[in-house]
C-alpha positions as CSV (number, residue, x, y, z in Angstrom):
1,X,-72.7,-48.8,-114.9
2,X,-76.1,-47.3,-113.4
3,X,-78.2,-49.7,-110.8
4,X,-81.0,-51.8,-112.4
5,X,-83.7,-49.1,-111.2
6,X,-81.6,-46.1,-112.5
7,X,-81.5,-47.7,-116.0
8,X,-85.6,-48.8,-115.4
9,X,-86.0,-45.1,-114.9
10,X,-84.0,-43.9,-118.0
11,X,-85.9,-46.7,-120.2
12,X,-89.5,-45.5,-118.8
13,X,-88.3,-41.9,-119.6
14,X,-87.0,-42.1,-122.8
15,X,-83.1,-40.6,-122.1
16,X,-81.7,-44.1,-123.5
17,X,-83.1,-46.8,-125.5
18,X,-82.5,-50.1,-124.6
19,X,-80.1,-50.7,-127.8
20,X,-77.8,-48.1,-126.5
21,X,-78.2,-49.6,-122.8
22,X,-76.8,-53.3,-124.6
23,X,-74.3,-51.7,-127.0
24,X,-72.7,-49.6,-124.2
25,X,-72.4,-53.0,-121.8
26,X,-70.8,-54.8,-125.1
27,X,-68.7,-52.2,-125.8
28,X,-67.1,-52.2,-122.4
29,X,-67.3,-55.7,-121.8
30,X,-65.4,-56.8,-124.9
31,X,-62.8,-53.7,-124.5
32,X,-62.1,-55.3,-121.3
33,X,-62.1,-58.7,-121.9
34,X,-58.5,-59.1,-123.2
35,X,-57.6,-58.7,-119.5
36,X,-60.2,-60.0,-117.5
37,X,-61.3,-62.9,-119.4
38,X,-64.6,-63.0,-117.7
39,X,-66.7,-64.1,-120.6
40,X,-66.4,-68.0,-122.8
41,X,-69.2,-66.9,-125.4
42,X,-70.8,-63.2,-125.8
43,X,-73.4,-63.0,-127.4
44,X,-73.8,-59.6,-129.6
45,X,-76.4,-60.8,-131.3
46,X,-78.8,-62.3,-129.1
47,X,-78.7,-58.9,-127.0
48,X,-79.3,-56.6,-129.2
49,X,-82.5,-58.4,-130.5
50,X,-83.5,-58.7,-127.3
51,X,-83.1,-54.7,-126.4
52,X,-84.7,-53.8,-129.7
53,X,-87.8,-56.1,-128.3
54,X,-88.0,-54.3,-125.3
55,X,-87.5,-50.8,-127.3
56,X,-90.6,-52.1,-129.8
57,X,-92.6,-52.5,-126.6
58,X,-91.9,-49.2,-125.2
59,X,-92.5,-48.0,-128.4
60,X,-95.9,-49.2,-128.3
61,X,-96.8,-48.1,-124.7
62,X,-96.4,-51.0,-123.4
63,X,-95.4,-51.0,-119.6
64,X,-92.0,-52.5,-118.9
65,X,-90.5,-54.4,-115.4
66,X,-87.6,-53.3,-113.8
67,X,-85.2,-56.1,-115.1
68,X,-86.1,-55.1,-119.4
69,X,-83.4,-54.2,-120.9
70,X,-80.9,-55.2,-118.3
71,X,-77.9,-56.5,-119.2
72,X,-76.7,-59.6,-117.3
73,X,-74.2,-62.5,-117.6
74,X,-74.8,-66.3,-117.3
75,X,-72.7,-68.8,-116.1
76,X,-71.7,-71.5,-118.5
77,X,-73.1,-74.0,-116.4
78,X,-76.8,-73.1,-116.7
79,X,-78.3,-74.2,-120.3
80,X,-78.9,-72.0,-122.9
81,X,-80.7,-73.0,-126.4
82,X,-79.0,-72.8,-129.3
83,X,-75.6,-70.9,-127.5
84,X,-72.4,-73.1,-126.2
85,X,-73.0,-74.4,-122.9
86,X,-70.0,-75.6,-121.2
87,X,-69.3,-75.8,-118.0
88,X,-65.9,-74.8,-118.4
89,X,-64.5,-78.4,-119.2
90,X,-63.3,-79.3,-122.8
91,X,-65.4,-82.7,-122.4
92,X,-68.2,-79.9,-123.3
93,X,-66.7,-77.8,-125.6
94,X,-68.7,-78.2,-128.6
95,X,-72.2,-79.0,-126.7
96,X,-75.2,-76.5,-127.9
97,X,-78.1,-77.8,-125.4
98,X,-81.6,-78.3,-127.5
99,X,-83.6,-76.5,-124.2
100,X,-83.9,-73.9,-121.8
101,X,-82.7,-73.4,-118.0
102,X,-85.8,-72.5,-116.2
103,X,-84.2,-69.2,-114.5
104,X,-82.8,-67.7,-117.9
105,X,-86.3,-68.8,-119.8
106,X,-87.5,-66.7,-116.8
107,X,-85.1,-63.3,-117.1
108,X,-86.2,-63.7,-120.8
109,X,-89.8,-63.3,-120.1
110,X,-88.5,-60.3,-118.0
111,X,-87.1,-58.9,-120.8
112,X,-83.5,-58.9,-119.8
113,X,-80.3,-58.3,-122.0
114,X,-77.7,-61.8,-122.0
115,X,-74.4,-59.9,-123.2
116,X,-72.9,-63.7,-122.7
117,X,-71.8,-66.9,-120.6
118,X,-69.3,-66.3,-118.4
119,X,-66.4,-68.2,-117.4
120,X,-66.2,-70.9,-114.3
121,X,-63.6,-73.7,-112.8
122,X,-64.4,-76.7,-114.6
123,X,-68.1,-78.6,-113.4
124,X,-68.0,-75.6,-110.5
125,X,-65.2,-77.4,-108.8
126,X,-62.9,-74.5,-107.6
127,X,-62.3,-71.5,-105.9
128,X,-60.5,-69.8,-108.2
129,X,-61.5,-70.1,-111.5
130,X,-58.0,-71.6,-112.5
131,X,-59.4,-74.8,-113.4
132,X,-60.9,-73.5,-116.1
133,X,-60.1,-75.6,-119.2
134,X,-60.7,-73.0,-121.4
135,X,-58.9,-69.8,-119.6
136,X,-58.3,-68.0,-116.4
137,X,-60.1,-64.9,-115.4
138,X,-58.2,-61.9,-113.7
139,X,-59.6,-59.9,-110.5
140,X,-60.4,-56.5,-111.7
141,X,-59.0,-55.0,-108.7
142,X,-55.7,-56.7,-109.2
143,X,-55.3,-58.6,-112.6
144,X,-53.0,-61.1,-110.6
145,X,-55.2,-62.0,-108.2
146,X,-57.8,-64.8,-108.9
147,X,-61.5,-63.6,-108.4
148,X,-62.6,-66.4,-106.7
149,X,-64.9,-69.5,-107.8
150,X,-66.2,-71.0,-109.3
151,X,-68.3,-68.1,-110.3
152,X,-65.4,-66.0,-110.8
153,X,-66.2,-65.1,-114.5
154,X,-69.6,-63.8,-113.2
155,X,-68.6,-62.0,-109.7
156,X,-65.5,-60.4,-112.5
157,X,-68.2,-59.2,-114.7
158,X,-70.5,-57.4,-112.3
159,X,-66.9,-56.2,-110.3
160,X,-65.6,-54.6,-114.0
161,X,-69.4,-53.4,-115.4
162,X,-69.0,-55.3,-118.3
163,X,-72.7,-56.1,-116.7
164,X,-75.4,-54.9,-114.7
165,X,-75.8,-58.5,-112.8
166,X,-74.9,-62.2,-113.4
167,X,-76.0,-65.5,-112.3
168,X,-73.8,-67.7,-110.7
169,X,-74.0,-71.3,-108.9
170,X,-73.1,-72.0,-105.4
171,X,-72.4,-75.5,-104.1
172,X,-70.1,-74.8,-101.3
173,X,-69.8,-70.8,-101.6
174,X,-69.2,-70.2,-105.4
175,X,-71.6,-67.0,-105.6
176,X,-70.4,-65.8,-101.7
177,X,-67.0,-66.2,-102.1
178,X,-66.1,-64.5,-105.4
179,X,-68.7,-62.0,-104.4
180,X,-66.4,-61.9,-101.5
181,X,-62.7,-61.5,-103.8
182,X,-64.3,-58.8,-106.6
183,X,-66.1,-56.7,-104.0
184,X,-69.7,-57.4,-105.6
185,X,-72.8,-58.5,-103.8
186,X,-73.3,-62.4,-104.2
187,X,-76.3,-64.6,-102.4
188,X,-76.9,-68.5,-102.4
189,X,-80.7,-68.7,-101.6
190,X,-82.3,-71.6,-99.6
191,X,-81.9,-74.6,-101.6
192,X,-85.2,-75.2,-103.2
193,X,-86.2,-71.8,-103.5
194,X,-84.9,-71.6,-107.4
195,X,-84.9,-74.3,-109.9
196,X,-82.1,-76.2,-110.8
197,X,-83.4,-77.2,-114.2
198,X,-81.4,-76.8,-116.6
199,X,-78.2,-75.9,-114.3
200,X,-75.4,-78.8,-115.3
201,X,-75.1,-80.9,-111.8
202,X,-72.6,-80.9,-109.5
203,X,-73.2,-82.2,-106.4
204,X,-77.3,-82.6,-106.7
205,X,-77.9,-82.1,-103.0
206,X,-75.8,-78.7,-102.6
207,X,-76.3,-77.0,-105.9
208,X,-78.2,-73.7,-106.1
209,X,-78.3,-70.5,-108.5
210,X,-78.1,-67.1,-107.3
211,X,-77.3,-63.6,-108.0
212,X,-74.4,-61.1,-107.9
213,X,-75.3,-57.2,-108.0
214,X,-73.2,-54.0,-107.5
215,X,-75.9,-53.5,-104.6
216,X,-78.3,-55.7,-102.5
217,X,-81.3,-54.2,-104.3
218,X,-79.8,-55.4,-107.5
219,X,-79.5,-59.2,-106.4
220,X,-82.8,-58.8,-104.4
221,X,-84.5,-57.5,-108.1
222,X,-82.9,-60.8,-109.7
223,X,-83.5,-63.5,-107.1
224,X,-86.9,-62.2,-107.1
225,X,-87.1,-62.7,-111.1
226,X,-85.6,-66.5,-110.9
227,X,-87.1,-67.7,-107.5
228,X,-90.4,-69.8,-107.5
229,X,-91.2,-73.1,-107.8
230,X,-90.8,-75.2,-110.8
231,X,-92.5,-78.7,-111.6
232,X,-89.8,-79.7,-113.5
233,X,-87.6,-79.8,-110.6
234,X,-88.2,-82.3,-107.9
235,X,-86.6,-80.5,-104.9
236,X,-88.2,-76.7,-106.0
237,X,-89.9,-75.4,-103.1
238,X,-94.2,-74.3,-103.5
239,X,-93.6,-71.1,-101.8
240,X,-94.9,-67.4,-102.0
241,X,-92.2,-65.1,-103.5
242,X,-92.6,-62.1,-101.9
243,X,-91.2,-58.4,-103.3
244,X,-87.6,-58.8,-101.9
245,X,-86.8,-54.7,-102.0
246,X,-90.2,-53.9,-99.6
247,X,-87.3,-55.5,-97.4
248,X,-84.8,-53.0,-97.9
249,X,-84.9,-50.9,-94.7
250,X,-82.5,-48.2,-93.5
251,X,-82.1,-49.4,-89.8
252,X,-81.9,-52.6,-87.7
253,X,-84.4,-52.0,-84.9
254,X,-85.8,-54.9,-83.4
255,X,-83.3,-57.4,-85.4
256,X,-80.9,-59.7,-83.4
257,X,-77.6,-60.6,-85.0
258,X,-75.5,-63.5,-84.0
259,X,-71.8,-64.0,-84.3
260,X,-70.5,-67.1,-85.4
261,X,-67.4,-67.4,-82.5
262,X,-66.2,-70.5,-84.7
263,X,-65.4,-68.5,-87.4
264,X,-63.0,-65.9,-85.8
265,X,-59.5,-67.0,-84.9
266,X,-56.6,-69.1,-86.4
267,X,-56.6,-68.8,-90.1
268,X,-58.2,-65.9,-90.9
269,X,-56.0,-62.8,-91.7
270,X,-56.1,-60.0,-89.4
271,X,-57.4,-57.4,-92.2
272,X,-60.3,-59.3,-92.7
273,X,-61.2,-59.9,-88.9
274,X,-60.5,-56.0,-88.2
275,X,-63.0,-55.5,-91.4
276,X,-65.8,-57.8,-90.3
277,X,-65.6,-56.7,-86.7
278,X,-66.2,-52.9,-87.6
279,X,-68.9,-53.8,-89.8
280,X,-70.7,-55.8,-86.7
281,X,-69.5,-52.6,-84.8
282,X,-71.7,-51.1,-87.4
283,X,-74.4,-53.0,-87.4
284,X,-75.1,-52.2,-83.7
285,X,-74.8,-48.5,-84.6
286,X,-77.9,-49.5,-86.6
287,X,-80.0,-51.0,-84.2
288,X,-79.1,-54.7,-83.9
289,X,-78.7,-56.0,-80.8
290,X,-75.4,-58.3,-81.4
291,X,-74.7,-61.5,-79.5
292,X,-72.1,-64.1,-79.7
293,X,-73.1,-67.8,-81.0
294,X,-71.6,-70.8,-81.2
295,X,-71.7,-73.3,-84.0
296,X,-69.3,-76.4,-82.4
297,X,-69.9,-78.6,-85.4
298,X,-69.3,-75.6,-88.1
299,X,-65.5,-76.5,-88.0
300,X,-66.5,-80.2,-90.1
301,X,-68.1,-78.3,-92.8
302,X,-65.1,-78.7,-95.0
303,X,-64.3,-82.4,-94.4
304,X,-68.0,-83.1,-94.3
305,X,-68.5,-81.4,-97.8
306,X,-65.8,-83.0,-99.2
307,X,-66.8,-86.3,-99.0
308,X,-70.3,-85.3,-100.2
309,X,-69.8,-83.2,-102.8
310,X,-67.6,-85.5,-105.0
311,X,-69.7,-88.5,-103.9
312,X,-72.6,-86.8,-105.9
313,X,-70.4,-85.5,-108.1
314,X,-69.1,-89.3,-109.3
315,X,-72.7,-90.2,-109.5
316,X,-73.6,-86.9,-112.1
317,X,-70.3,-87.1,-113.8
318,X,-70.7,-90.7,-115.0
319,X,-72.9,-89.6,-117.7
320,X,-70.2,-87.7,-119.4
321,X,-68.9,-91.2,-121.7
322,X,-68.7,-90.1,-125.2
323,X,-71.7,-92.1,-126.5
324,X,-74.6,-89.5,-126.0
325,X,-73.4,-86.2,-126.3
326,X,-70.0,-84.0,-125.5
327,X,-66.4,-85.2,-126.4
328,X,-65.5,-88.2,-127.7
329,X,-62.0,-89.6,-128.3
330,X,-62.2,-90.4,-131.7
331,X,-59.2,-93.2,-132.5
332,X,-60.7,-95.9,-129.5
333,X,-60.4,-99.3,-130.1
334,X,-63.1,-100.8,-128.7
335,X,-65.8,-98.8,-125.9
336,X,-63.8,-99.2,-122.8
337,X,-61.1,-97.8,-124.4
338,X,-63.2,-95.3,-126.2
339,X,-64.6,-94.7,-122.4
340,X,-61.2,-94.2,-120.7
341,X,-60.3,-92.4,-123.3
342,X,-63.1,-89.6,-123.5
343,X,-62.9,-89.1,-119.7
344,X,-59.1,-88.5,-119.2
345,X,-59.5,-86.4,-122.2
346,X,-62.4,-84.2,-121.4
347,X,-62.0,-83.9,-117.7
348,X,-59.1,-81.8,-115.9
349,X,-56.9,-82.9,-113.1
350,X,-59.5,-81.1,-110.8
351,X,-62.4,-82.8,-111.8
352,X,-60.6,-85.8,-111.6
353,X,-60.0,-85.8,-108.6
354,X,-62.9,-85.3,-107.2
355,X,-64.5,-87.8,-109.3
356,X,-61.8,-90.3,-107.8
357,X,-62.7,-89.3,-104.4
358,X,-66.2,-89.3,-104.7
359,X,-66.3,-93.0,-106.3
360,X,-63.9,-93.8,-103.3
361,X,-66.0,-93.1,-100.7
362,X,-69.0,-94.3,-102.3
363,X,-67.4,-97.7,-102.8
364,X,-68.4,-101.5,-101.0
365,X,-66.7,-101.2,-97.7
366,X,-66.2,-97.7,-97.5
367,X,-69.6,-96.2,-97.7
368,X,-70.7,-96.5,-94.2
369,X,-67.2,-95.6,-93.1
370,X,-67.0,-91.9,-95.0
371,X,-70.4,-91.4,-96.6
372,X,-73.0,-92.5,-94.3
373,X,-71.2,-90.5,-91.5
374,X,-70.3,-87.3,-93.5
375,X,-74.2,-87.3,-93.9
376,X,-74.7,-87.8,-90.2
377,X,-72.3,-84.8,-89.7
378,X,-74.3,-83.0,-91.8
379,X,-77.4,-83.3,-89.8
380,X,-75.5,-81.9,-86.8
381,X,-74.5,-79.0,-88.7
382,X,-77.6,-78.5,-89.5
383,X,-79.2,-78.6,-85.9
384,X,-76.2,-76.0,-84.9
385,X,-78.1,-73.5,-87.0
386,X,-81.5,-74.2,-86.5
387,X,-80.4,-73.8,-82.4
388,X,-78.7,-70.5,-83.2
389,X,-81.8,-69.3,-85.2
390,X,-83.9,-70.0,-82.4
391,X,-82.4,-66.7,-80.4
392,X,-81.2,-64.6,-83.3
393,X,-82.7,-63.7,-86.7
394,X,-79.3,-63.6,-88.8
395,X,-75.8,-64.7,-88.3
396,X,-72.6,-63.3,-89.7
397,X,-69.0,-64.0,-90.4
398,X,-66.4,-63.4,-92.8
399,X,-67.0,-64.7,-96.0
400,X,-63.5,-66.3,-96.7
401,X,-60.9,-66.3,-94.7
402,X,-58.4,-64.6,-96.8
403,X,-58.5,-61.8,-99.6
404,X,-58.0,-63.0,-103.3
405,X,-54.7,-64.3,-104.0
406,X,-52.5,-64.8,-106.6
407,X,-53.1,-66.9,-109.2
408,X,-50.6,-69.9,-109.1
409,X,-50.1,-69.6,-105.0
410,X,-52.3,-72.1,-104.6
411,X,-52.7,-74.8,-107.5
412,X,-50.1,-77.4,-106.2
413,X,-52.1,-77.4,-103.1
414,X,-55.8,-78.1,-103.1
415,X,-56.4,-78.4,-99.5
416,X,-55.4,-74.6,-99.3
417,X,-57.6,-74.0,-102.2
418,X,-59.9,-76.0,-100.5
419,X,-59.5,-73.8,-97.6
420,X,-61.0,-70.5,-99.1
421,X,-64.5,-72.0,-98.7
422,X,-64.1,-73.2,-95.1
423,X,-66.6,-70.2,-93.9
424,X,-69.4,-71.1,-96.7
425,X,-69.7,-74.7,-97.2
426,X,-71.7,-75.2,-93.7
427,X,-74.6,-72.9,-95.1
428,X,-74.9,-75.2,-98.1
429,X,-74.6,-78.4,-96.1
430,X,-77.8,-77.0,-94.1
431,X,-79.8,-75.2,-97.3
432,X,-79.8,-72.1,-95.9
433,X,-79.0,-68.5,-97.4
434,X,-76.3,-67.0,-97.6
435,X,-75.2,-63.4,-98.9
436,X,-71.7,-62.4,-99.2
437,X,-71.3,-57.8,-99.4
438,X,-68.3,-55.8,-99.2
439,X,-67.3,-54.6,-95.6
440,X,-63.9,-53.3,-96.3
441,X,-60.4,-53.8,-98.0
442,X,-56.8,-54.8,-96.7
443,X,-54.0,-53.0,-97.3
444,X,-53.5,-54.2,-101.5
445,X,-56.5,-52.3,-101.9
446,X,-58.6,-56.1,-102.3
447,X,-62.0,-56.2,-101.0
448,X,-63.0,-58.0,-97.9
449,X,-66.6,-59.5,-98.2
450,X,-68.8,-60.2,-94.7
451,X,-71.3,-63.0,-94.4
452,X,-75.1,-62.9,-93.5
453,X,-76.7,-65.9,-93.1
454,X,-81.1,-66.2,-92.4
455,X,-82.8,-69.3,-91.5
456,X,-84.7,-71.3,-94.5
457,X,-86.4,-69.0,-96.6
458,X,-86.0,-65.6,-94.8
459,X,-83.9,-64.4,-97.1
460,X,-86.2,-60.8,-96.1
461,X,-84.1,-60.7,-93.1
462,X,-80.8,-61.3,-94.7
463,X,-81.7,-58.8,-97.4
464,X,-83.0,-56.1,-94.9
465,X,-79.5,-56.5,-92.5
466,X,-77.2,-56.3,-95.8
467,X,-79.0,-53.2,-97.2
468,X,-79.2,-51.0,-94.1
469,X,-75.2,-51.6,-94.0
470,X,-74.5,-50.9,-97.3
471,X,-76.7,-48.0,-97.4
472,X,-74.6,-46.7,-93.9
473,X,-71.1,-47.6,-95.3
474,X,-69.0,-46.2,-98.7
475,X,-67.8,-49.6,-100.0
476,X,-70.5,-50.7,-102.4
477,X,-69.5,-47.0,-104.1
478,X,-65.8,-48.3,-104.9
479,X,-64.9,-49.3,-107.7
480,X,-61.7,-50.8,-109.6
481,X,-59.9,-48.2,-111.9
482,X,-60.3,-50.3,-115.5
């Protein structure tokens, strides 16, 4: 499928209507969907009423922005009026939210196309999209690997063209590291920068919606349609949004680039070191001056984040009881019973988990012990970048320390699973953005993703270092034979 500015350009000059545009993307995307299993709802309808409005207004002179007419997924996690919103868990199966989410009330005013909600791990809490509790989605480059999570569904989508661009969520590298796996673009912007209203909670603190695009200008066009503050969310940043594609540069002069030493070593497979070394090879070749950092606290990312992210988590996921809204068992006895009942139920074994973890940690006598100090960590991760920052202007790493694997390898062991994200939870833990882009691919023929990472809001730099690689490299032109 054609970038968002091609299809802006065919629009504007009459050589397709915006009908065809949506038809085409449904045609493919439900063709394909047998084997990918990207998508929990599409959403015919609603797309083709919105491409006939943007036709009508084209029709009547009107002038049109570069996202009309485009057709994107939405995660199932972000609300939608009047369409299934479910977070991938069966405790939501049958919940139609009564509102909007403030980023795809925004790509509405845009005028863009939603072909559907795609699929996601249950509550965001994977990296794999296995736990699911509706169905797995397949890798389009290998429909036995997993695409990653827990925005696989979405990262799938963009990977197969069943759309032009998605939305994800990242918490601890769900955009990033299926970006990573499917060989799309994927970036989790500073936390604050877009609203989190209407986006089902995970772990409050963490949480933040982002976009996946065949190409850097593509998720720079839709960050820059979703960013900006938002009164209805407490934590949204007042900040200037600026043009992100005035960014998009063809050389590195002047920018300094700093390796993360922390994140090269035991662990990561030899492909994707070899693959994310040429590409900082490349980046010199560009005009970065490269220099080796060191992040010392990076390493307690992972056990940092897991005591935080489920401790939130147990807090948001209390609300999910069968009285207001969602599941409820029906043949309960009395309300504990009807409580027990509804939660074992409606959540997975994945969710529970965490859930049981989180309420662990945040219990009397144990708080101080694993809370409080995972937050202390977390402020030490924190100064390790703003340090680094001080001499470079972006750092980089791989984006996960392995290629996609095969679904099943990893399901009886979630501290592998856990594992995959060891390389993106510190840029969550410290708000920053992060984009994951395709540097290369192992010897399956899977994609290997690299990591840029900017200091709070300069997600201009980040944007400007991944477009002057892709634009000097062939991946971003490969795609999977579907």
């Amino acid at each position: 499928m054609d970038s968002i500015r091609d299809l802006h350009q065919q629009l504007v000059t009459k050589q397709r209507s915006a009908v065809d545009i949506a038809q085409a993307a449904l045609d493919r995307l439900q063709r394909l969907e047998p084997q990918l299993h990207s998508f929990l709802t599409i959403t015919p309808d609603r797309a083709l009423a919105q491409a006939q409005a943007v036709d009508d207004r084209l029709a009547a002179g009107e002038e049109i922005g570069l996202l009309a007419g485009i057709p994107i997924g939405i995660k199932d996690n972000l609300c939608t009026q009047g369409i299934p919103t479910t977070c991938g868990s069966q405790i939501l199966a049958q919940f139609v939210p009564p509102y909007e989410s403030t980023v795809t009330t925004k790509l509405a005013a845009a005028g863009s196309v939603m072909v559907g909600k795609t699929n996601l791990d249950e509550f965001a809490m994977g990296s794999s999209t296995e736990n699911s509790g509706f169905q797995r989605s397949h890798n389009p480059w290998d429909l036995e690997a997993v695409p990653g999570g827990s925005s696989g569904g979405s990262a799938a989508a963009v990977a197969a063209d069943q759309c032009v661009v998605a939305l994800g969520s990242d918490t601890g590298g769900s955009i990033r590291q299926p970006a990573a796996f499917c060989g799309v673009v994927g970036m989790k912007p500073t936390y604050g920068l877009v609203s989190r209203y209407g986006l089902v909670a995970y772990a409050s603190s963490l949480d933040q919606i982002g976009p996946f695009g065949r190409t850097v200008e593509d998720a720079a066009i839709l960050l820059g349609a979703i960013a900006g503050h938002d009164p209805k969310d407490s934590t949204s940043l007042s900040v200037k949004i600026p043009d992100y594609t005035q960014f998009l540069l063809p050389d590195l002069k002047g920018i300094k680039v700093g390796v993360i030493t922390e994140t090269f070593g035991e662990g990561l497979d030899e492909s994707v070191a070899t693959a994310v070394q040429g590409a900082i090879e490349q980046l010199k070749a560009l005009g970065a001056e490269i220099q080796e950092i060191s992040c010392p606290r990076f390493r307690y990312g992972l056990p940092t984040y897991y005591i935080i992210a489920p401790s939130e988590a147990s807090a948001n996921l209390a609300r999910y009881d069968g009285v207001k809204y969602g599941f409820r068992q029906p043949d309960a006895e009395n309300i504990l019973s009807m409580y027990t009942q509804t939660r074992s139920q409606g959540f997975g074994a994945e969710v529970k988990r965490r859930i049981m973890l989180g309420t662990y940690a945040l219990s009397a006598g144990y708080y101080d012990a694993y809370y409080l100090k995972a937050q202390k960590v977390r402020t030490l991760i924190k100064q390790d970048f703003d340090t680094a920052f001080e001499s470079v202007d972006v750092l980089v790493c791989p984006t996960a320390p392995t290629t996609a694997f095969k679904a099943g390898s990893k399901t009886e062991d979630p501290i592998s699973m856990y594992l995959s994200d060891l390389m993106t939870i510190p840029v969550n833990l410290a708000g920053l953005p992060g984009l994951s882009l395709p540097c290369g691919f192992d010897d399956q023929r899977l994609p290997i993703g690299i990591q840029l990472v900017g200091n709070v809001l300069r997600e201009d730099q980040v944007f400007r270092v991944a477009y002057a690689y892709e634009q000097s490299t062939p991946w971003h032109q490969q795609h999977p034979s579907l």
